[in-house]
N, C-alpha and C positions, 0 to 999 in steps of 0.2 A: 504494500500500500504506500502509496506516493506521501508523507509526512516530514514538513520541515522536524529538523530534530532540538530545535531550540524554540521556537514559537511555537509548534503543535500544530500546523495550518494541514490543513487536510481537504479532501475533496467536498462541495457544497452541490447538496441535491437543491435541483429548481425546476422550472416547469418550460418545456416549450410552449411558445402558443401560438395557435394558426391563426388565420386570417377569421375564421370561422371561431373562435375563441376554443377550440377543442385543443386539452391542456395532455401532454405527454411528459414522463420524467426524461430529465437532461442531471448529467455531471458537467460541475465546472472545477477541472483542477487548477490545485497551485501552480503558481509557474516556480519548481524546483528546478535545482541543478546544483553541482557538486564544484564543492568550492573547498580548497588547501587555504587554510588559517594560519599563520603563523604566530606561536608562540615564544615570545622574546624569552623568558625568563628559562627555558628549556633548550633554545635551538631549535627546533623542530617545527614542521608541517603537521597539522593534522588534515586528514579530508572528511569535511561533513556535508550532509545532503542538507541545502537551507534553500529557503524562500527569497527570491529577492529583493524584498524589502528589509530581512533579516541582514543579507550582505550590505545595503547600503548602511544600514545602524550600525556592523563591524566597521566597518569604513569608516565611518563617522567618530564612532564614541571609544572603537577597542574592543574585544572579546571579552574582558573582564568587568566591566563597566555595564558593558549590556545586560550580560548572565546577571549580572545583581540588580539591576533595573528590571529582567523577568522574574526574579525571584529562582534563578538556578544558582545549585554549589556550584560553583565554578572546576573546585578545587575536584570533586565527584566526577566531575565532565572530564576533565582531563586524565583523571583516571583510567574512565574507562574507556577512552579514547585509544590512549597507549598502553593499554593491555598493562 
C-alpha cells in the first residue's frame, strides 16, 4: 500500500460523477516517491518512501525539526531505519 512513512498520507476514496450525476468509486493516490535523507550527525543516506509535501518541509525545516513538529521519535526513526 502506497503510504508516506512520516505523515501517514495514504490513498482517499471519492466519487466519480457523470454528467448524469450517476456517482462511481475512484482512488486518488498520494503523489509518493523515494527520497535519500541525509543524516548529518551519522554520515549516512537513509531512503524513505515520503509524500511531496513531506520532502519540501525536509527541505525546508531539516528531518529532525519536522519529526518533532509531527510528533515522531526521531531518535526510533532512525533506528529502525539502519537496522
Amino acid at each position: 500500500m502506497r503510504v508516506c512513512e512520516l505523515t501517514g498520507k495514504r490513498r482517499n476514496v471519492a466519487n466519480n460523477v457523470s454528467h448524469a450525476h450517476n456517482k462511481t468509486k475512484k482512488h486518488q493516490r498520494p503523489n509518493l516517491q523515494y527520497k535519500r535523507v541525509f543524516l548529518p550527525e551519522r554520515n549516512v543516506h537513509i531512503r524513505m518512501r515520503l509524500s511531496t509535501r513531506a520532502i519540501r518541509n525536509i527541505n525546508r525545516m531539516g528531518l529532525e525539526p519536522y519529526c518533532k513538529r509531527l510528533g515522531i521519535d526521531y531518535q526510533q526513526l532512525v533506528r529502525k531505519k539502519l537496522g
